[in-house]
C-alpha positions in Angstrom: 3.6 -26.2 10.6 5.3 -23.6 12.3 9.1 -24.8 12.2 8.9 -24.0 8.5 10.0 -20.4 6.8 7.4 -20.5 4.3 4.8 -20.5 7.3 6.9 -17.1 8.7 6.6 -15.3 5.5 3.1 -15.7 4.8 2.1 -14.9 8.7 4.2 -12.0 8.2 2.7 -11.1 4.6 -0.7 -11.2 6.4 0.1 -8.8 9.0 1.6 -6.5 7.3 -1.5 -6.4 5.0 -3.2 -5.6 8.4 -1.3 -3.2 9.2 -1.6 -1.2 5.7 -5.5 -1.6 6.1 -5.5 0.2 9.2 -3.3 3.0 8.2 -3.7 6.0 5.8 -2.4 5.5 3.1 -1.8 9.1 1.5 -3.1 12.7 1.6 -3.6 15.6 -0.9 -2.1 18.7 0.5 -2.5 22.2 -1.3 -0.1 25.3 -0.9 1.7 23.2 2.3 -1.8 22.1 4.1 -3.4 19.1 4.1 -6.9 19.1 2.2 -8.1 15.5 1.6 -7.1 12.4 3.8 -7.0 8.8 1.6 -7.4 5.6 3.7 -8.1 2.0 2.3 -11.9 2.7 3.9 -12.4 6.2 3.1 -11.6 9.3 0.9 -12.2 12.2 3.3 -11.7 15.8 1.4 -11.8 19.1 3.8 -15.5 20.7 3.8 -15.0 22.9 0.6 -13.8 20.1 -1.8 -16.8 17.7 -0.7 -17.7 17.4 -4.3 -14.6 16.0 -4.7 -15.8 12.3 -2.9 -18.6 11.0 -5.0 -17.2 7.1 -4.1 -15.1 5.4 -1.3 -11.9 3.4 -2.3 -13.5 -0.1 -0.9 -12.0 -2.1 -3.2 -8.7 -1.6 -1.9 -9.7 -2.7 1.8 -11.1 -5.8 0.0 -8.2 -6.7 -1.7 -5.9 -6.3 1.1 -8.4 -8.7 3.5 -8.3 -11.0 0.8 -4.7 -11.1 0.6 -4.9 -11.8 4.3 -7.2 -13.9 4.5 -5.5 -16.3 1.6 -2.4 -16.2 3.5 -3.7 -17.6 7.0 -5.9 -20.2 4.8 -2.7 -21.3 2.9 -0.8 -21.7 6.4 -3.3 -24.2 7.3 -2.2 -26.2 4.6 1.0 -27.1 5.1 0.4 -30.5 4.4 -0.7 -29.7 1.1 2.1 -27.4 -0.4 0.8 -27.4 -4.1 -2.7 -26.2 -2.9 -0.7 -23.7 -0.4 1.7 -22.6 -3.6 -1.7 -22.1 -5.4 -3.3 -20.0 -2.9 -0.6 -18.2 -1.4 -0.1 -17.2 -5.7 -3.7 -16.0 -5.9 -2.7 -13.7 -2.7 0.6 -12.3 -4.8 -2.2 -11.6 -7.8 -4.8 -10.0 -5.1 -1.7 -7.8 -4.2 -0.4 -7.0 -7.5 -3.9 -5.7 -8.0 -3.7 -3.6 -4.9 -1.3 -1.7 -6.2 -2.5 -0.8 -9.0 -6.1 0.0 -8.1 -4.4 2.3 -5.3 -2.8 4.3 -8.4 -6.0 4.2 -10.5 -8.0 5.8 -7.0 -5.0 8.2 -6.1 -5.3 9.2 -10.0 -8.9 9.5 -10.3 -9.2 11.3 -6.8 -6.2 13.6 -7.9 -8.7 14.6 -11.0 -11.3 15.2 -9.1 -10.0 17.7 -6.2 -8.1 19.8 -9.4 -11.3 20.1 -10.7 -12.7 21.2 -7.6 -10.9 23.9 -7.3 -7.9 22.7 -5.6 -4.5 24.8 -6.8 -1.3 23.8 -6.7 -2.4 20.2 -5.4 -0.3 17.4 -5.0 -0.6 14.0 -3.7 1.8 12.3 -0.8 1.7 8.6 -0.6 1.8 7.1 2.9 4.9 5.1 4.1 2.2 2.4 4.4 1.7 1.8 1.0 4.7 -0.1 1.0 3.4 -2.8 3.3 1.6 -4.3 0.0 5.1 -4.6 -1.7 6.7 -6.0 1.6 4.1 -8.7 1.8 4.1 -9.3 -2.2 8.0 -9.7 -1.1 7.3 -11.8 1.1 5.1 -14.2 -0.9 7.6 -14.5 -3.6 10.0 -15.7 -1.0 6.7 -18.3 0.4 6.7 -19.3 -3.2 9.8 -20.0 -3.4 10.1 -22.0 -0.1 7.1 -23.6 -1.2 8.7 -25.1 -4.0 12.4 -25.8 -2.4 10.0 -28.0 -0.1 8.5 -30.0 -2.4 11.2 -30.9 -4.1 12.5 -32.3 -1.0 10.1 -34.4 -0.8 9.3 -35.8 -4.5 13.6 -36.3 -4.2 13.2 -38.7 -0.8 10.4 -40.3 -2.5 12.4 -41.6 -5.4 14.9 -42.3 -3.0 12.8 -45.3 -1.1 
């Protein structure tokens, strides 16, 4: 289970997921200071844009545990690579929508703090929000392992 590289990636995948749900993940900042913090939890705006947060950005914390969680199930299943290619491509699809639902929050949040009030606003991704590509990297390379495994095997098969 361990002594295989497709077993690596998606361990890694899943804790660099962890590691982007626990970090912020990009701020607003207005004329140089920072008015509205953006984590995968929360969307906290300073005191006089509280208008501004009318929802929280839950579903990205959601699809990042999801992405984690799929990736430590599929590890468990390393006797069963098609089901672990299936799964560990369901995580890829839970990440792909990651990203976008982070750019349709950072969007809709953006709206909503210029029509606060906010001037000359501007938003500033996190480095974190690249954990999300790293581990959709790092998937495709699972994927690919996955694959490169089972061929392997169906080969010594016809082999016997």
């Amino acid at each position: 289970m361990i002594q295989r590289i497709q077993t690596v990636y998606m361990f890694v995948a899943c804790a660099v997921c962890v590691i982007c749900l626990c970090s912020e993940v990009g701020r607003f900042m207005s004329e140089g200071a920072q008015v509205a913090g953006f984590s995968n939890f929360t969307f906290t705006p300073a005191e006089n844009f509280s208008a501004a947060s009318s929802a929280g950005p839950w579903a990205l914390s959601v699809l990042l545990i999801m992405s984690a969680l799929l990736n430590l199930f599929a590890i468990m299943l390393f006797r069963k690579r098609l089901r672990q290619l299936r799964i560990v491509i369901f995580s890829s699809i839970f990440l792909v929508g990651y990203i976008l639902v982070y750019a349709v929050f950072a969007y809709v949040f953006y709206s909503k703090m210029q029509l606060a009030g906010a001037e000359d606003l501007s938003f500033v991704p996190a480095v974190a929000v690249c954990n999300p590509i790293i581990a959709l990297i790092l998937n495709y390379l699972a994927i690919h392992a996955i694959r490169k495994d089972e061929a392997l095997v169906r080969s010594l098969d016809r082999i016997r």
